[in-house]
VOSE-870505 format. One record per residue: y, x, z of N, C-alpha, C, O in turn; residue in one letter. Coordinates in steps of 0.05 Angstrom, whole numbers, plus 5000, padded with zeros to 4 digits. Atoms other than C-alpha are relative to their C-alpha. Example, Ala and Ser with C-alpha at 12.3 -4.5 7.8 and 13.67 -1.06 7.14 Angstrom:
2
497650185000491052465156502450185000502450395013A 497649844999497952735143502249855014504449955018S 
% end
This chain:
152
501449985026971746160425497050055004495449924991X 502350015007965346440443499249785019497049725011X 501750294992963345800489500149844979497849754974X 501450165014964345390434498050064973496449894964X 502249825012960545930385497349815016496149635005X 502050054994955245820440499249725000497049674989X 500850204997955245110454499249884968498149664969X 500350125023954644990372496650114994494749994985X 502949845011948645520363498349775025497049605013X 501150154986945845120423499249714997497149605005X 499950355017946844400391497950134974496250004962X 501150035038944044700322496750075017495449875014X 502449904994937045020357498649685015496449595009X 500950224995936644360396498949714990497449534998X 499350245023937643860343497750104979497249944961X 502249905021932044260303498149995021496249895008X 503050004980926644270361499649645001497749544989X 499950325008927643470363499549864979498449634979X 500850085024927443440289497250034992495949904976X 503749874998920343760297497549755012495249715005X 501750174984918043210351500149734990502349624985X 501250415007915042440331501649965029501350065052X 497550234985920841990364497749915019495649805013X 501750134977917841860434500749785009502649735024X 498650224985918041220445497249805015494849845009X 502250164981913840680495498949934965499950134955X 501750125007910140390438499250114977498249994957X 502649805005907441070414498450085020496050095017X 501150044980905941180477498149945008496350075016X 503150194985901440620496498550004971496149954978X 501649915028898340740415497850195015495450175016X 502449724996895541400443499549955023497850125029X 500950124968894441090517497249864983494849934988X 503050135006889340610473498950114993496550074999X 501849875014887041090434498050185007495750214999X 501249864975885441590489497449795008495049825001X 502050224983881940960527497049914977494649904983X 501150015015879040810467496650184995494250134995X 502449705002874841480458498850025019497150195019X 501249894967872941440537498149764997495849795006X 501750195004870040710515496950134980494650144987X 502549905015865941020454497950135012495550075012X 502749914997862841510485497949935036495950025047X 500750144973861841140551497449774983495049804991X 502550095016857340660501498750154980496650054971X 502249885011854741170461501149944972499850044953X 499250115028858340880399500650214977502850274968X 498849825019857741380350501749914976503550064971X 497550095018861641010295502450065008504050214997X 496150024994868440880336499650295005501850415002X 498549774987867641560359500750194967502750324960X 499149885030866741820282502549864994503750084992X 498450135004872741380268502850155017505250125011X 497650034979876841630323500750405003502550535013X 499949644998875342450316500550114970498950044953X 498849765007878642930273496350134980494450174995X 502449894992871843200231500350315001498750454989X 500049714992873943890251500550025027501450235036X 499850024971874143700320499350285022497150395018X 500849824983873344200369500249905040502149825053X 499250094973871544080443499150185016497350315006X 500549704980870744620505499149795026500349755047X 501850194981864744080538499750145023499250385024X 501049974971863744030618498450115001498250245022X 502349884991857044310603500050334992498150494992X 498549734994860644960595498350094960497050284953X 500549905025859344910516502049914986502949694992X 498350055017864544930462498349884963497150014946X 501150145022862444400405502450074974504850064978X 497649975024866244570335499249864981500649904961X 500750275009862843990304499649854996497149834996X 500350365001863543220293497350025005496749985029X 502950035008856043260274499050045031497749865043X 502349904985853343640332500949875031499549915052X 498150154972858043230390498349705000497449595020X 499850235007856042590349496050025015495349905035X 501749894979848242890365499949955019498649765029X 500850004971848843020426500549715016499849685039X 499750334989850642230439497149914996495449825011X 502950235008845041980402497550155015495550025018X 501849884986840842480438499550025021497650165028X 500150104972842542230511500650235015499850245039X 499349844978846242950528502649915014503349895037X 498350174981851642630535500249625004500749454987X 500350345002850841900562500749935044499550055062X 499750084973853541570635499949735002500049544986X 501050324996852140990674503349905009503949665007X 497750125006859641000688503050224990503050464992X 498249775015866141320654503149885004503849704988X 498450105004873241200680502850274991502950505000X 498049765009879641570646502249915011502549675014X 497450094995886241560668502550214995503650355013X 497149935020892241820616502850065012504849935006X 497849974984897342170666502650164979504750184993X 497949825008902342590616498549954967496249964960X 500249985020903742500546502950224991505250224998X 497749685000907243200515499349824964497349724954X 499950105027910342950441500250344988501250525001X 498749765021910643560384499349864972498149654966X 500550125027910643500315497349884982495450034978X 502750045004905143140285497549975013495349905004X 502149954979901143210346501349845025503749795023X 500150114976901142860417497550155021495250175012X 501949914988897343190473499649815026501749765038X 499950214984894842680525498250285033497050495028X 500549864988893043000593499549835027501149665035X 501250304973889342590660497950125011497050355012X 503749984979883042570700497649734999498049515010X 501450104992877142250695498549975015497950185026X 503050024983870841940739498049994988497849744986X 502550095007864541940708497550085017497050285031X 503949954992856841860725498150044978497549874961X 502350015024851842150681498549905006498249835030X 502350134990845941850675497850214995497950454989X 502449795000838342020676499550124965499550034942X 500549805026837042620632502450144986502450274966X 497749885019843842810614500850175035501050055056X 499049774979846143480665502249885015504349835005X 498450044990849343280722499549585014501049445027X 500550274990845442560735500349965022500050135040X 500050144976846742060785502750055010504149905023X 497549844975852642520811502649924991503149924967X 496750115003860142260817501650224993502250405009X 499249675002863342810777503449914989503949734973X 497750035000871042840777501050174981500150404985X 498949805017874843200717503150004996505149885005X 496949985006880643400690500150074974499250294967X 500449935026881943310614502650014983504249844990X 498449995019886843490555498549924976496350034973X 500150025017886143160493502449954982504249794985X 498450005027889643340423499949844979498349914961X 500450115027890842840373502450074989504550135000X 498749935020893942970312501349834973499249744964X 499450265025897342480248499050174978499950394971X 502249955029892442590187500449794996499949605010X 500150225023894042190130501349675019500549445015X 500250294994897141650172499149915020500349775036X 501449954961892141720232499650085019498450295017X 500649754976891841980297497249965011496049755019X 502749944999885242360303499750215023501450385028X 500949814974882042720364499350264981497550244965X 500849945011882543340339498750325023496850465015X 500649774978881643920404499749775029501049565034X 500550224975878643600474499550295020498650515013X 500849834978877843980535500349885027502549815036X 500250044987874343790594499350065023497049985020X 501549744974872244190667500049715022501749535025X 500650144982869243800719502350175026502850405020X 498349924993874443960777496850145038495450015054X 501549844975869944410838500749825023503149775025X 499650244973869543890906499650285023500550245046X 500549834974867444560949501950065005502350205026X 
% end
């Protein structure tokens, strides 16, 4: 009696943590694989539109340059203002964690900043989490966090 007690409370707690998570399937997946890629294209050209398009405007990000941005505006800035800008930017989308409403994408990128943005010329290796979230329908970048990974 109490194994099947347990095995039922076990089925009911399970069957509700599942009910919580967006159905993982390959072609949400590769959705937030483009969408990820997507955002590494924008700000690899500087595109402030797609990137307005593609962020959350309560975005929050905990930037390489050891500053935490808490808004669209002042991220969107710092593009058009050449702090952040590279001559090359590659991402690569190793782990996608599903929860409700949310997707957390998790990888490493390569990039090169360029002149005038901290960190020019230099081949800097990272390691990044980004949070998108379903608003209205869309999944929006809405927490980013990125740390260059230490080579010493």
């Amino acid at each position: 009696m109490r194994a099947l007690l347990f095995f039922l409370a076990a089925q009911l707690i399970f069957s509700s943590l599942k009910a919580q998570a967006p159905l993982e399937t390959q072609a949400l997946k590769e959705q937030l694989r483009q969408l990820d890629l997507a955002h590494a294209r924008a700000i690899f050209k500087g595109d402030a539109p797609a990137l307005d398009s593609l962020m959350d405007d309560d975005v929050t990000v905990n930037h390489p340059t050891n500053k935490i941005v808490r808004e669209k505006k002042e991220l969107l800035d710092m593009i058009k203002k050449g702090v952040i800008r590279y001559t090359s930017f590659e991402r690569f989308p190793e782990t996608f964690l599903f929860f409700k409403d949310m997707i957390v994408v998790m990888g490493s990128e390569i990039v090169v900043p360029a002149g005038g943005a901290p960190g020019a010329g230099k081949k800097l290796h990272r390691r990044y989490t980004n949070t998108w979230m379903n608003k209205d329908g869309k999944w929006k970048l809405v927490v980013r966090h990125a740390n260059n990974v230490c080579t010493e």
